[in-house]
C-alpha positions, 0 to 999 in steps of 0.5 A: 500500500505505501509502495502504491502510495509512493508511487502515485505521488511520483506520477503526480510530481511528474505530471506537475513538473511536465505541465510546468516545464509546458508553461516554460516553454510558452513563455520562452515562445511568447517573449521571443516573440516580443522581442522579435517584433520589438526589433521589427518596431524599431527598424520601422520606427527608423525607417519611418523617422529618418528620412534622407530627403528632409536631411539633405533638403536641411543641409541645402537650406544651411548651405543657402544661409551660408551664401548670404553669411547668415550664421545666427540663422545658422547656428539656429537650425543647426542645434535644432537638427542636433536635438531632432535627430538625438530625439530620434536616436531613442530605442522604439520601447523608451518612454519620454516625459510628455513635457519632452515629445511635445519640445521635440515637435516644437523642433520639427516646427522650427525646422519646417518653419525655415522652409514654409514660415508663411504657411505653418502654425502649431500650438498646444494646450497641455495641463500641469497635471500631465506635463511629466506623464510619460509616453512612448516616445515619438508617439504625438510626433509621429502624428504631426509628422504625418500631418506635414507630409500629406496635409494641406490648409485651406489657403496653403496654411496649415494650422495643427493643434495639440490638446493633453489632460487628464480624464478619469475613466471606469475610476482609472487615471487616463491621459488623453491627447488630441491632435488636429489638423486643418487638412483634407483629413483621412482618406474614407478607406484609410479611416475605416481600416485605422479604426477597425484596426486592419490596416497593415504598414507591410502591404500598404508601405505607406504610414509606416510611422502610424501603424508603428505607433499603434503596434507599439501602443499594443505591446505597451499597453495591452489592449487598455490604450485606445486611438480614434482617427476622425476627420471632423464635421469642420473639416481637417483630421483628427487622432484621439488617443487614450493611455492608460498611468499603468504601463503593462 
């Protein structure tokens, strides 16, 4: 009778530790599969960021400055590409102070201020209460990015704005961002398939930036951070996002 006992305990041990060895070996599965798409993320983060025409169409513009012996302007655009690109060096899976990639925009603004400064506006309303809440980094940026590469203004101003508080939702801190502009807004099938989450920067090969930020909203946050894309009654677009304190 111990003899079976004994033995009964050693199957239950072995049946135990097979199924925990199992459990193991999915999570051995499931974090190499993060890791792989976290490597996917960052080489689109950069694909999408570092774009060699803006980078030569900045050099062409110093050169320019240098003509006319302009240095102040000079020197001007010359820290702002240092803080652009320092920005952009940033590993896809950082997180920034809002305070932070709001000051990178600004950047971008600067810079593209230099080539369009009768036809480009930008502010933001932020509360004190979210200025250090952090954020995936090139989360906002990526949307003002997309603004200034496919939106035009009534007029040819462009006009985009920033709006971050802070809200409370089903008892949970959530910080909520919108950014707006005065464009054509989101093309009918494109805004369908980005709010039904179908669309998919592989086979598309456009918005690369986008898709970047909602896959690594995802991994981030589980499904607990949210973005609604719009294009408003008024006219232009509109991105909605919703991030929850908790980082999962």
């Amino acid at each position: 009778e111990l003899s079976r006992t004994g033995s009964d305990e050693i199957e239950k041990l072995s049946t135990e530790f097979n199924y925990m060895m199992s459990c193991i070996d999915q999570l051995f599965e499931t974090v190499k599969a993060k890791e792989r798409q976290k490597e996917k993320l960052r080489f689109s983060l950069l694909q999408s960021q570092i774009r060699p025409h803006f980078f030569v169409n900045c050099l062409a513009m110093i050169f320019g400055m240098a003509q006319v012996q302009d240095t102040g302007k000079i020197q001007e655009v010359t820290v702002c590409l240092s803080e652009y690109y320092r920005y952009l060096l940033h590993d896809c899976m950082d997180m920034m102070p809002l305070w932070r990639e709001i000051h990178h925009m600004e950047t971008i603004i600067r810079v593209n201020f230099e080539w369009n400064s009768q036809g480009l506006s930008f502010d933001y309303d932020m509360e004190d209460a979210v200025r250090e809440w952090e954020i995936p980094v090139l989360m906002v940026s990526t949307f003002l990015e997309n603004s200034l590469k496919h939106a035009v203004g009534p007029g040819g101003t462009l006009a985009i704005r920033l709006t971050a508080r802070r809200e409370t939702q089903a008892g949970k801190e959530t910080l909520y961002l919108k950014i707006t502009d005065n464009g054509e807004g989101f093309p009918g099938e494109m805004l369908r398939r980005l709010n039904s989450g179908t669309w998919d920067m592989e086979q598309e090969g456009r918005h690369i930036g986008i898709s970047n930020v909602l896959q690594r909203l995802k991994l981030i946050y589980n499904e607990e951070a949210r973005v609604l894309f719009s294009n408003p009654e008024e006219g232009g677009a509109c991105v909605e996002i919703y991030i929850p304190r908790e980082v999962k």
